[in-house]
SEKE-563969 format. One record per residue (C-alpha): x, y, z; residue in one letter; residue number from 0. Coordinates in nm, 2 decimals. Example, Ala and Ser with C-alpha at 12.3 -4.5 7.8 and 13.67 -1.06 7.14 Angstrom:
@east 1.23, north -0.45, up 0.78, type a, seq 0
@east 1.37, north -0.11, up 0.71, type s, seq 1
END
This chain:
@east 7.48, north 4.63, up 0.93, type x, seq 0
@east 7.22, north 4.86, up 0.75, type x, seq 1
@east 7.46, north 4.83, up 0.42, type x, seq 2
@east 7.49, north 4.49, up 0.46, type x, seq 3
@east 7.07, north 4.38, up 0.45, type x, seq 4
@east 7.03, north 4.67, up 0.17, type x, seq 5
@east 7.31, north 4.48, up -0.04, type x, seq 6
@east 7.10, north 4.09, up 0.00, type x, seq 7
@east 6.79, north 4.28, up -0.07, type x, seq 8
@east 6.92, north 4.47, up -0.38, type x, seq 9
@east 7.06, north 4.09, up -0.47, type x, seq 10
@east 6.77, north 3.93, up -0.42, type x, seq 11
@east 6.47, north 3.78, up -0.66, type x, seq 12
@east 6.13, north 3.83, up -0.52, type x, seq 13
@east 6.10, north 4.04, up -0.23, type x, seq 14
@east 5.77, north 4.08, up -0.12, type x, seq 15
@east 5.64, north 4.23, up 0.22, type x, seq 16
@east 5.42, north 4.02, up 0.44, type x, seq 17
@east 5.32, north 4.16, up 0.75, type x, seq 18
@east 5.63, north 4.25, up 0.97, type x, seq 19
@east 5.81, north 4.02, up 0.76, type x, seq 20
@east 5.99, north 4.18, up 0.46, type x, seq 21
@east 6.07, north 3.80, up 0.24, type x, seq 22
@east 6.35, north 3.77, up -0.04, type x, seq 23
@east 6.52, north 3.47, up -0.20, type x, seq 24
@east 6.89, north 3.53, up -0.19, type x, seq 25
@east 7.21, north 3.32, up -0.35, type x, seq 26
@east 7.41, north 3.31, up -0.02, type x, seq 27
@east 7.76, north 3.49, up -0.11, type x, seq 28
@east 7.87, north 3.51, up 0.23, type x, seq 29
@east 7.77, north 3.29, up 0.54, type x, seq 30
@east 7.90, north 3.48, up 0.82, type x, seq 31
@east 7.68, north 3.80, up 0.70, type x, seq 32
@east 7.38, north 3.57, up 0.74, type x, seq 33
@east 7.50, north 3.39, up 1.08, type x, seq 34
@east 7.52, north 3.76, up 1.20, type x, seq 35
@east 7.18, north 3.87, up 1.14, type x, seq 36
@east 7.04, north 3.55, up 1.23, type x, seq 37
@east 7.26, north 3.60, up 1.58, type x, seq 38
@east 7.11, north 4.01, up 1.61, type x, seq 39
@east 6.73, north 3.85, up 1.54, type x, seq 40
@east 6.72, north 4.05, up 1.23, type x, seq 41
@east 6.56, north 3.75, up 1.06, type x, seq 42
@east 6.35, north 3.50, up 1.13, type x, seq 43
@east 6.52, north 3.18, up 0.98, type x, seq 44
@east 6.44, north 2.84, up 1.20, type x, seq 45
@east 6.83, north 2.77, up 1.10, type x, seq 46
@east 7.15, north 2.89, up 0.95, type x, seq 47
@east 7.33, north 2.63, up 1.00, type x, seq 48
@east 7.39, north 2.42, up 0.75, type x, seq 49
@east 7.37, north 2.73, up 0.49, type x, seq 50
@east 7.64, north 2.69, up 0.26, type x, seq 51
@east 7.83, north 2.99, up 0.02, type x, seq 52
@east 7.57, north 2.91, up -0.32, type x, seq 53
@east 7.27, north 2.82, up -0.15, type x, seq 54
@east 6.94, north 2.96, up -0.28, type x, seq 55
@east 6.77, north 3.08, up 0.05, type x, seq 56
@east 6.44, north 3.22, up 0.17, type x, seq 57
@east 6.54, north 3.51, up 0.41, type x, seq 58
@east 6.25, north 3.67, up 0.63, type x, seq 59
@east 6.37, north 4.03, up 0.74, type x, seq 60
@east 6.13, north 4.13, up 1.06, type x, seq 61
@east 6.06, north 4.50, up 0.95, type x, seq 62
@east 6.03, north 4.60, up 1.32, type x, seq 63
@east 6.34, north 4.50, up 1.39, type x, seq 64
@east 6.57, north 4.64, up 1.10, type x, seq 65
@east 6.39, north 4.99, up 1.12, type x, seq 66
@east 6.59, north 5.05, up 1.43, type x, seq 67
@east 6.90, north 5.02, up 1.21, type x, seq 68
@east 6.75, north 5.28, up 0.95, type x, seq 69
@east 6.54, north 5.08, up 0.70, type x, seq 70
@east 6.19, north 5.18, up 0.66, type x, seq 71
@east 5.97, north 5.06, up 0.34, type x, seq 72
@east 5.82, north 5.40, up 0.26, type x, seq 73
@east 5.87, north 5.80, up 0.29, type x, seq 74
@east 5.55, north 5.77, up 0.50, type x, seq 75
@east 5.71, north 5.57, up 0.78, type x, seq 76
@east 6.05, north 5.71, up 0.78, type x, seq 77
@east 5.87, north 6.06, up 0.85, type x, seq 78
@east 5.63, north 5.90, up 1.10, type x, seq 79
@east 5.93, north 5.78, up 1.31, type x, seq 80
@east 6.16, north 6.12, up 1.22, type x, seq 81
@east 5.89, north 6.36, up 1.15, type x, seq 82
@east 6.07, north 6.67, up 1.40, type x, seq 83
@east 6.46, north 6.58, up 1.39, type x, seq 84
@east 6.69, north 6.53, up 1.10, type x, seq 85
@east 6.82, north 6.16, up 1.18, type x, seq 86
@east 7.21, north 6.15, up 1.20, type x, seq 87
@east 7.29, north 5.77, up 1.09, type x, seq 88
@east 7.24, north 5.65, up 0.75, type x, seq 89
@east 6.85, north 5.63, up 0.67, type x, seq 90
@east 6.75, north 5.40, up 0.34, type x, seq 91
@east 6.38, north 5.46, up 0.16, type x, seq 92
@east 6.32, north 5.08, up 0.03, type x, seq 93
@east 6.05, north 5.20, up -0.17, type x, seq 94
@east 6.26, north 5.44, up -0.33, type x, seq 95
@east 6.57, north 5.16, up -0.35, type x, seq 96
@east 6.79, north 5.49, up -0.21, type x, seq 97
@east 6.94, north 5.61, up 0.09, type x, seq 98
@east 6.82, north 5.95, up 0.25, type x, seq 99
@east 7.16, north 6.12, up 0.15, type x, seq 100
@east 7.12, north 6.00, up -0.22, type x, seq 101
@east 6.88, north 6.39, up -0.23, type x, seq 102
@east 6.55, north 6.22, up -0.26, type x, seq 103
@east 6.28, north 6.46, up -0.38, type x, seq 104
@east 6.12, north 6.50, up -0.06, type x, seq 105
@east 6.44, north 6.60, up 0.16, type x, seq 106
@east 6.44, north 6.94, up 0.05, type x, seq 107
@east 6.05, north 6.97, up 0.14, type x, seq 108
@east 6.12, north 6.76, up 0.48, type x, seq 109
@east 6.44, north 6.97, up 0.59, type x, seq 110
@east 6.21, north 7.29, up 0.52, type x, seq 111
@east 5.95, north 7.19, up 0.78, type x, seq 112
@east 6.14, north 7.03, up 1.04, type x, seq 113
@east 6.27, north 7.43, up 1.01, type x, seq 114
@east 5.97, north 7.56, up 0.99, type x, seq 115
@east 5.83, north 7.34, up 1.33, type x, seq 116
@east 6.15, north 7.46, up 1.54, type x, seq 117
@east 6.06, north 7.84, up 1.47, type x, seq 118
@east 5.71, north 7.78, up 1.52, type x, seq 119
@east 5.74, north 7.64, up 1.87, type x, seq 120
@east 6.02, north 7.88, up 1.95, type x, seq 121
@east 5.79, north 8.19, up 1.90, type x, seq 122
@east 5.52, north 7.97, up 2.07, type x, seq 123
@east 5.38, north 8.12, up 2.43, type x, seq 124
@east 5.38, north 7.71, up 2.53, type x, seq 125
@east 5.49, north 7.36, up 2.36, type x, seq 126
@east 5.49, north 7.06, up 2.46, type x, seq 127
@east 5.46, north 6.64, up 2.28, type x, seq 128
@east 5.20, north 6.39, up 2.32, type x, seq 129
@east 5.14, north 6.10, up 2.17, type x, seq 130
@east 5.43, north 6.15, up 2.01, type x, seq 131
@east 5.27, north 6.52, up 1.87, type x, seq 132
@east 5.44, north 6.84, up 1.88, type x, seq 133
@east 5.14, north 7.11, up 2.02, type x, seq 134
@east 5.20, north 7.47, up 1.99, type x, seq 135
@east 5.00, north 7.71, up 2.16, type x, seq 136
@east 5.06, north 8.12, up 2.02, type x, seq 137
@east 4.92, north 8.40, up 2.19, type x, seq 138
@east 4.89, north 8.70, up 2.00, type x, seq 139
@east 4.76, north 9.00, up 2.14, type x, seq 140
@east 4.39, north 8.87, up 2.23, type x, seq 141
@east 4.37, north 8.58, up 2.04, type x, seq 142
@east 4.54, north 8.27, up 2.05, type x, seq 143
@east 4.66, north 7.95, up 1.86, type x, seq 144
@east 4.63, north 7.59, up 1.94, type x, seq 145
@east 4.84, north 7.45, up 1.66, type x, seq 146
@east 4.96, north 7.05, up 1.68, type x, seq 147
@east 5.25, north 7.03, up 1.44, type x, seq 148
@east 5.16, north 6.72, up 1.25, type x, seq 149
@east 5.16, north 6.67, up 0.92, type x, seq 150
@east 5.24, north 6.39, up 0.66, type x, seq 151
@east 5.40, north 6.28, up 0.36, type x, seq 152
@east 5.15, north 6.37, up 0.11, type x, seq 153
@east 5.16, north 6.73, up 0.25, type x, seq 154
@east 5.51, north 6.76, up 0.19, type x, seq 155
@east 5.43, north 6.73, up -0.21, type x, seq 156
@east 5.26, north 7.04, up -0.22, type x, seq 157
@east 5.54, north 7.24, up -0.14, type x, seq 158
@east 5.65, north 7.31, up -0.48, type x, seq 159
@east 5.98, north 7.54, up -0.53, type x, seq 160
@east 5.78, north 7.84, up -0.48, type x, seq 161
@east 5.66, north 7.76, up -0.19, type x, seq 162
@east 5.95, north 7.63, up 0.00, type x, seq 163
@east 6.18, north 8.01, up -0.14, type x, seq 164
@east 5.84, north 8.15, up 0.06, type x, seq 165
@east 5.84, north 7.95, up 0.32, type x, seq 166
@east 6.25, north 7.95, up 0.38, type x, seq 167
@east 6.16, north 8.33, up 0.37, type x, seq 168
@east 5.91, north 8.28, up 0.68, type x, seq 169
@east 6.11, north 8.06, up 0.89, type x, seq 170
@east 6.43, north 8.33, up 0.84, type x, seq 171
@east 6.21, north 8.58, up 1.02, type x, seq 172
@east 6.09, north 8.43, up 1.24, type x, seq 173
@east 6.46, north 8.32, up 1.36, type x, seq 174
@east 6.56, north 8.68, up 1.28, type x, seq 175
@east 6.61, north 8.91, up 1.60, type x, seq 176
@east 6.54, north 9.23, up 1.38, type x, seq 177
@east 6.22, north 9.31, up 1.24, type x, seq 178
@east 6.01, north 9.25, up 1.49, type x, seq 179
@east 5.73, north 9.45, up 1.38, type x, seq 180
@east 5.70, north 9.26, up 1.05, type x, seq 181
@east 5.77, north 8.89, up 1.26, type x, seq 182
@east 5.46, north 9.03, up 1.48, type x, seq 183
@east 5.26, north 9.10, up 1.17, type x, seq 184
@east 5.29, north 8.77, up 1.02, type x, seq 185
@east 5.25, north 8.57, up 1.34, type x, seq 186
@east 4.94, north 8.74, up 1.40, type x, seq 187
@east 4.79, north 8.68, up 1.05, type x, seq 188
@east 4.90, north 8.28, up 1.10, type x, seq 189
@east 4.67, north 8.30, up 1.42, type x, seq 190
@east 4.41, north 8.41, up 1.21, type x, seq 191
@east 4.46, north 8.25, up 0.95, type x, seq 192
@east 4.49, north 7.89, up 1.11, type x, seq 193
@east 4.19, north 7.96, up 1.34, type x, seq 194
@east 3.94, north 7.98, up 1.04, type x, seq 195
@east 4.04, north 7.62, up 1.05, type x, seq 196
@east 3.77, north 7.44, up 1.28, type x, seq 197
@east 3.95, north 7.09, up 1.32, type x, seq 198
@east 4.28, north 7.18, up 1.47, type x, seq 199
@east 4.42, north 6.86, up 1.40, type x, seq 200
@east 4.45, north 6.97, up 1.02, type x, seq 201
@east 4.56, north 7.32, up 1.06, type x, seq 202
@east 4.94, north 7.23, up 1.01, type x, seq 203
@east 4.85, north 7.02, up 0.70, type x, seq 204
@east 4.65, north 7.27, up 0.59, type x, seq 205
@east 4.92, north 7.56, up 0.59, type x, seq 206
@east 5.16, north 7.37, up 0.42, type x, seq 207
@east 4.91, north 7.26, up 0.18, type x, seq 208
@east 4.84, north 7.62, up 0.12, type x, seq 209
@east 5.17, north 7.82, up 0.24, type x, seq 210
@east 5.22, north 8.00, up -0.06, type x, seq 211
@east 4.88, north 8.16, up -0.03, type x, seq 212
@east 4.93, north 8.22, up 0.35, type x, seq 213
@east 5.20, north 8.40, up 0.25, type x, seq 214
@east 5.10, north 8.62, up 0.01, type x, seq 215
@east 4.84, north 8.72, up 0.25, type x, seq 216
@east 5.06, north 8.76, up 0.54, type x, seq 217
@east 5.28, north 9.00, up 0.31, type x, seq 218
@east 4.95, north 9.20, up 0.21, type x, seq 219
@east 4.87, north 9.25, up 0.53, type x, seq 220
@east 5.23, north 9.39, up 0.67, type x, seq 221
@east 5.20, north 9.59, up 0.34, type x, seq 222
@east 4.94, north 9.73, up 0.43, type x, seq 223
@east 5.03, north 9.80, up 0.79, type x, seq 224
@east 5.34, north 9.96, up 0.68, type x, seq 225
@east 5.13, north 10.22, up 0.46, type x, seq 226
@east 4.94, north 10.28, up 0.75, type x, seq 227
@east 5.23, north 10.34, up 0.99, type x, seq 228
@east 5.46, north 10.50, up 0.73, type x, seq 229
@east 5.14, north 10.74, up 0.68, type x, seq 230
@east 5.08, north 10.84, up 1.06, type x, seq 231
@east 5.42, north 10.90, up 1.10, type x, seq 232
@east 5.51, north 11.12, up 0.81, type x, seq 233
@east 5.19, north 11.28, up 0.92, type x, seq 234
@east 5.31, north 11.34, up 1.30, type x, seq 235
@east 5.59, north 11.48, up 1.15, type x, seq 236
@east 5.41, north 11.75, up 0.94, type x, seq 237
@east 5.22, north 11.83, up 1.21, type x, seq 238
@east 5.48, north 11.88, up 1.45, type x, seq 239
@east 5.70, north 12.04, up 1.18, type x, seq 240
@east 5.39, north 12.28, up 1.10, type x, seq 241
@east 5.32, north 12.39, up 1.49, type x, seq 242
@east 5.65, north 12.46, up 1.51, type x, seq 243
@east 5.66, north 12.70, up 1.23, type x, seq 244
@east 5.36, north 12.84, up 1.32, type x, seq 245
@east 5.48, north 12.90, up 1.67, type x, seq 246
@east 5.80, north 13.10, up 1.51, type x, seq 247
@east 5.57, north 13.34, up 1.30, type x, seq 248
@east 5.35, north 13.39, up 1.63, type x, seq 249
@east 5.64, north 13.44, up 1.82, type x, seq 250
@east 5.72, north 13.75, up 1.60, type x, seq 251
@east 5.46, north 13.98, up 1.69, type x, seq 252
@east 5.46, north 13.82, up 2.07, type x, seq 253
@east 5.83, north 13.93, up 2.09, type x, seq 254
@east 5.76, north 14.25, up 1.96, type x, seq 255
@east 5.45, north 14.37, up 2.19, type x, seq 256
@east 5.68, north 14.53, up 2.43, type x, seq 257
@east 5.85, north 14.76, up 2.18, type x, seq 258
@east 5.51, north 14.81, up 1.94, type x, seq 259
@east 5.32, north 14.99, up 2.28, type x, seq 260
@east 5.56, north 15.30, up 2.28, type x, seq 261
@east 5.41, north 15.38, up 1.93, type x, seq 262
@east 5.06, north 15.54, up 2.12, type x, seq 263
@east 5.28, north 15.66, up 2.39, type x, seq 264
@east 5.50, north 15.89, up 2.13, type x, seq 265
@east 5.17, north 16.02, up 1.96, type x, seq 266
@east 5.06, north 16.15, up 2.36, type x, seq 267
@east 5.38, north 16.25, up 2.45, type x, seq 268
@east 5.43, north 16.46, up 2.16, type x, seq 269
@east 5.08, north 16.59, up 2.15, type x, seq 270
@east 5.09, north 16.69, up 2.47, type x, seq 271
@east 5.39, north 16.89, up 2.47, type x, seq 272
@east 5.35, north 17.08, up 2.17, type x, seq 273
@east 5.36, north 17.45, up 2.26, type x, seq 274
@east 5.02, north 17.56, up 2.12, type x, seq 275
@east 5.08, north 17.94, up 2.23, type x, seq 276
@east 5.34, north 17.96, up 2.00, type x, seq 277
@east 5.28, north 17.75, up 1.74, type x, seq 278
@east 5.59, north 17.82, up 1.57, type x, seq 279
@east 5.85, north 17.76, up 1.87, type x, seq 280
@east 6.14, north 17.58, up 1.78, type x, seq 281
@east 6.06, north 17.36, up 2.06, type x, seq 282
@east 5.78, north 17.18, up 1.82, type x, seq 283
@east 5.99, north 17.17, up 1.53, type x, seq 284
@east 6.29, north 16.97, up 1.76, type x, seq 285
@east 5.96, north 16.76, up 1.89, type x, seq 286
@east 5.89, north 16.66, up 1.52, type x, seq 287
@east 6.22, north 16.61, up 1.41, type x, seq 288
@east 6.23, north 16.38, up 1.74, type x, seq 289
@east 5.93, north 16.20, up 1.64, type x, seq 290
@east 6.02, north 16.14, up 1.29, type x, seq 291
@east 6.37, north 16.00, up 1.42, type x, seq 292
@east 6.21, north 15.78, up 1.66, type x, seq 293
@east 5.95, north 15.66, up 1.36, type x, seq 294
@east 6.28, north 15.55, up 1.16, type x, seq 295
@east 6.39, north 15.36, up 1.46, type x, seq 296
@east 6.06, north 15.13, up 1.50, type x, seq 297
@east 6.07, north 15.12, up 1.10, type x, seq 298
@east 6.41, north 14.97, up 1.15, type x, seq 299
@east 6.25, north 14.73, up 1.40, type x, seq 300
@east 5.93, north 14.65, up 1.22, type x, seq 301
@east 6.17, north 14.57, up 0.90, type x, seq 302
@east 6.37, north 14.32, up 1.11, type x, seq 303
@east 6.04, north 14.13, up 1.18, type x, seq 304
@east 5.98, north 14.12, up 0.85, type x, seq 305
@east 6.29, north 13.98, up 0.75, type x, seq 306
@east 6.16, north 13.70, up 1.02, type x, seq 307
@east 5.87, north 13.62, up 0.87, type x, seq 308
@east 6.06, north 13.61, up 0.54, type x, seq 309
@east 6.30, north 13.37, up 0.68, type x, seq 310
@east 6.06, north 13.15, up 0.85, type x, seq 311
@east 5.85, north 13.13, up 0.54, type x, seq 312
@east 6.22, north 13.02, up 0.31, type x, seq 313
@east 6.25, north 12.74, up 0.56, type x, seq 314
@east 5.93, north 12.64, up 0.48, type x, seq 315
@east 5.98, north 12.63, up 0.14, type x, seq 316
@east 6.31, north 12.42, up 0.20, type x, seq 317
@east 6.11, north 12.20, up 0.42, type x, seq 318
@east 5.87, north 12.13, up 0.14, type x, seq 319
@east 6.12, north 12.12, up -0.15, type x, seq 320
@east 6.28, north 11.76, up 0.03, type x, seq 321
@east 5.89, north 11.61, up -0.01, type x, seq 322
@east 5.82, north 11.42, up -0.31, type x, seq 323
@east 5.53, north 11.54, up -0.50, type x, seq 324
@east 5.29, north 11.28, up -0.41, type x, seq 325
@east 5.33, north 11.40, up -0.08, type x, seq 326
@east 5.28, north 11.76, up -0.18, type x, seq 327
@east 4.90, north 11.77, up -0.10, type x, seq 328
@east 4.89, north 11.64, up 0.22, type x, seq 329
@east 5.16, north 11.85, up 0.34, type x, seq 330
@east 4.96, north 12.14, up 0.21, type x, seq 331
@east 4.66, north 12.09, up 0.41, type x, seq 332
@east 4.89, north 12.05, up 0.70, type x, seq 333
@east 5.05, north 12.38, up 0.64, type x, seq 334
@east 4.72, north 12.56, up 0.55, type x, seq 335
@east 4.69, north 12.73, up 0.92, type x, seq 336
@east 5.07, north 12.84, up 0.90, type x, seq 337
@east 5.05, north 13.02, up 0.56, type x, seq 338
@east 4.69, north 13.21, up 0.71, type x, seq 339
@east 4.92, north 13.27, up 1.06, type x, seq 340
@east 5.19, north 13.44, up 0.79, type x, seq 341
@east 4.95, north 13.63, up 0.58, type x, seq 342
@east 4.80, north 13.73, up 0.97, type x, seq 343
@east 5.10, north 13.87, up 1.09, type x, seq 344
@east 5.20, north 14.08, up 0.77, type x, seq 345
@east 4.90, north 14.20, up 0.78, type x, seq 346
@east 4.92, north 14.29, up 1.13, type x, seq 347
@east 5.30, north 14.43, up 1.06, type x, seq 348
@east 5.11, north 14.65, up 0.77, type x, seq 349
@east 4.86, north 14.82, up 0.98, type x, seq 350
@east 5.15, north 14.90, up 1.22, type x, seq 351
@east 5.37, north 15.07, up 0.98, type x, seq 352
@east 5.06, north 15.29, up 0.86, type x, seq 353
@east 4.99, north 15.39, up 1.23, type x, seq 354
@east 5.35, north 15.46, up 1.29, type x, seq 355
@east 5.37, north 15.71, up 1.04, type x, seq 356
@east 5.08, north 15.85, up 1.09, type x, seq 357
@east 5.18, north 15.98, up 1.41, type x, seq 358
@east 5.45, north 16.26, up 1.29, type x, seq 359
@east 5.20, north 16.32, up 0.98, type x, seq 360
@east 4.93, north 16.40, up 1.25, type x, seq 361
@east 5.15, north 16.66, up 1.43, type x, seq 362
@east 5.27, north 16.81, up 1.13, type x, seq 363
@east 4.88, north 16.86, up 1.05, type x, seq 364
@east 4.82, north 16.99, up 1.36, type x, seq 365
@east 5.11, north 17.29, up 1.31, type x, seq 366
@east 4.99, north 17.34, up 0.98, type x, seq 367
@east 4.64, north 17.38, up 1.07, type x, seq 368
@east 4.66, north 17.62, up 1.35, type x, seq 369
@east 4.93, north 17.81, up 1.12, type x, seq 370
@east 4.55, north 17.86, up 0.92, type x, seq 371
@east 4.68, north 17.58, up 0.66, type x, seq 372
@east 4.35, north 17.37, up 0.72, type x, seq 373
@east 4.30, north 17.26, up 0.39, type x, seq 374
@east 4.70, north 17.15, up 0.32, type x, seq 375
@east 4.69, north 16.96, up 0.64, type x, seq 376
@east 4.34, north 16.82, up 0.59, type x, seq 377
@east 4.47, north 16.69, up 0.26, type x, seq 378
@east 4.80, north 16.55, up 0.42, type x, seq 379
@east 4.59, north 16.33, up 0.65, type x, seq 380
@east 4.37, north 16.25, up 0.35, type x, seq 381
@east 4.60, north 16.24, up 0.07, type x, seq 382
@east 4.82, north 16.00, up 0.35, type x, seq 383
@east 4.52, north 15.77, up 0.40, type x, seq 384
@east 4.47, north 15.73, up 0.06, type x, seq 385
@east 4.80, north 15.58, up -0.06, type x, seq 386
@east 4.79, north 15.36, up 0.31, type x, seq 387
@east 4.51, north 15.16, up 0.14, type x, seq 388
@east 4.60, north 15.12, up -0.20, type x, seq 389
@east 4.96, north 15.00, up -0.06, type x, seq 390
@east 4.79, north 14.80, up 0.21, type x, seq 391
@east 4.53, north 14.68, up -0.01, type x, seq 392
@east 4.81, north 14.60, up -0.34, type x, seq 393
@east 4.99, north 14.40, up -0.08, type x, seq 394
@east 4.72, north 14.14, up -0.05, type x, seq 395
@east 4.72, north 14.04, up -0.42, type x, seq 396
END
C-alpha cells in the first residue's frame, strides 16, 4: 500500500500539505488502486465512483492516517514516532522523496544513538518511559544521574564522522563485559559531565551536540587514572620487592648470631687454660694451634655470608636491570634503605673478621710477652691494629 500512494505522489502535479491533508492532482492510471484507498480511508474524496482510467483528480491523503503505513513528511517526525527502535517495515522521508533504506544521511547518525540509548539505559541503576520519554537514572559512586533520553533531529547533524567512530567507540564499551575499570571511568565522568547541565531536559541533546569533546575528556580522565594506578602499583611492587631484599641481607647476620657468640667464648676458654707456670708447655702451643684452626673455621663461615650478601645484592641488580630507565630513579629511592642495610652488614661482617683474628694474635702476644718479648708482642697487637683499619677503612671507598 505504502509503494502504492508514494508512486501517485511521485506522479503527481502540485502536492501541497494542508493541515492533516497532504493534496496532489493525479492522472488516474489505475481505478482500483484509488477504490482501495478510498475503501482503507486513506483519503478523503466525497466519491470515487465515477473516476474513470485518464481522469485528472484532486486526491487528499489524511497524513494521520498514511503515517501508520510508514509515510511521514519530515526526518523530524519519523524520529518523533521511531525515536528508540529501528522500524522493521518500509519507512519513506517525503521530504527527502526517499525511503529509509535508500541510506539517507541521517541513518547512520540515527542507528548510532538508538545504540547509544540501549547501553545507556542498560548500565542505568533505573529506566523507565513517560510521555513517551526514555528516563535514565545512573548512580555512580555518590553521585547520581537523572538523564531523559530525548533528543531531536537537529541534534543528530552534529554528529559528524568523528564523532559517531568516538561515539561507536563508547557504546562498544559500554556493551563490553571486560574493562570494567575504564567502562567505570567513563560512566563516572558522563555523570559529571551531564550534571553541569542544570536543565535536564537538554542534557541528552547536549552530549550529542558535544560527544566528541565529552569524549576526549572522558579519555583524559581514564588516562590519567591509569598513570595514577599503573604508578601505585609499580610502586607497591618496589616496595614489597625492597622489604623483601632487605629482609634477606638482615636475615644474614640474624642466622649467624648463634655461631658468631662462640668467638668471645674461644678467647676465655683459651685464656684461661693457658699454662702460665710454664709458659712454654706444649699444652699452649696445641691450645694455639687449636685456636688458629677453629679461626679458619668461622672464616670459612663468615666467607659464606659474604657470598650471601653478594648474591642478594646480584639479584638486585637483575631486578633493576628489567626496569626501564625512566623508572630508574624511583626505584632508587625505594632501594635506598636496602643498599645502607648491605653496606650495614659488611660492615658489621668486617669488624667480626678483625675480632676473630685477633683472638689467636692476642694469645700469641701473651706467650711472647711473658717469654720477656714485650716489645715484639706489643708491636704484633699494634702492628695488627694498624693494617685492621687501613683494610677496614679501604673497604668503605
Amino acid at each position: 500500500m505504502l509503494n502504492s500512494i508514494v508512486n501517485i505522489i511521485e506522479k503527481s502535479s502540485a502536492v501541497v500539505v494542508d493541515g492533516d491533508y497532504l493534496i496532489c492532482d493525479y492522472i488516474v492510471e489505475d481505478t482500483s488502486i484509488i477504490s482501495l484507498l478510498f475503501t482503507n480511508e486513506y483519503i478523503d474524496n466525497s466519491s470515487v465512483d465515477s473516476i474513470v482510467v485518464g481522469n485528472l483528480i484532486k486526491i487528499e491523503f489524511i497524513l494521520s492516517r498514511i503515517f501508520s503505513l510508514g509515510f511521514f513528511l519530515t526526518e523530524e517526525s519519523f524520529i518523533l514516532k521511531h525515536r528508540y527502535k529501528f522500524p522493521s517495515y518500509p519507512i519513506y522521508i517525503f521530504q527527502q522523496k526517499k525511503y529509509l533504506k535508500d541510506n539517507l544521511p541521517f541513518v547512520n547518525q540515527y542507528k548510532s544513538v538508538i545504540k547509544l540509548v540501549e547501553n545507556i539505559i542498560t548500565n542505568s541503576k533505573h529506566s523507565y518511559e513517560e510521555l513517551n520519554i526514555q528516563n535514565a537514572i545512573i548512580l555512580r559512586n555518590e553521585s547520581s544521574l537523572y538523564l531523559p533520553l530525548k533528543y531531536s533531529n537537529e541534534d543528530l547533524t552534529y554528529l559528524k564522522t568523528s564523532s559517531i567512530e568516538k561515539l561507536h567507540l563508547f557504546t562498544g564499551l559500554l556493551s563490553s563485559k571486560s574493562f570494567e575499570d575504564k567502562k567505570d571511568a567513563y560512566l563516572n565522568h558522563l555523570v559529571s559531565y551531564l550534571n553541569s547541565i542544570d536543565d535536564d531536559q537538554i542534557r541528552f541533546s547536549f552530549l550529542l551536540k558535544n560527544f566528541e569533546r565529552f569524549y576526549d575528556k572522558a579519555q583524559t580522565s581514564y588516562n590519567y587514572y591509569l598513570r595514577q594506578y599503573t604508578y601505585s602499583k609499580f610502586k607497591l611492587e618496589l616496595d614489597s620487592k625492597a622489604l623483601e631484599f632487605n629482609q634477606k641481607i638482615q636475615a644474614v647476620i640474624n642466622d649467624s648470631q648463634t655461631k658468631l657468640i662462640a668467638i668471645p667464648t674461644a678467647l676465655v676458654l683459651v685464656l684461661t687454660t693457658l699454662n702460665y707456670e710454664d709458659i712454654n708447655s706444649p699444652k699452649n702451643y696445641l691450645a694455639i694451634i687449636g685456636l688458629v684452626i677453629f679461626c679458619i673455621f668461622i672464616q670459612l663461615f663468615i666467607n659464606n655470608q659474604k657470598s650471601a650478601i653478594n648474591f642478594v645484592q646480584a639479584n638486585i641488580k637483575h631486578y633493576k636491570s628489567t626496569f626501564k630507565e625512566t623508572e630508574l630513579t624511583e626505584m632508587e629511592q625505594s632501594f635506598s634503605k636496602v643498599n645502607e642495610e648491605k653496606n650495614k652488614q659488611i660492615k658489621r661482617l668486617q669488624i667480626i673478621e678483625i675480632l676473630l683474628w685477633f683472638i689467636p694474635l692476642l694469645t700469641i702476644s701473651v706467650i711472647l710477652f711473658l717469654n720477656t718479648l714485650k716489645i715484639i708482642s706489643s708491636g704484633m697487637i699494634i702492628l695488627y691494629f694498624i693494617i685492621s683499619l687501613i683494610i677496614y677503612f679501604q673497604a668503605q671507598k
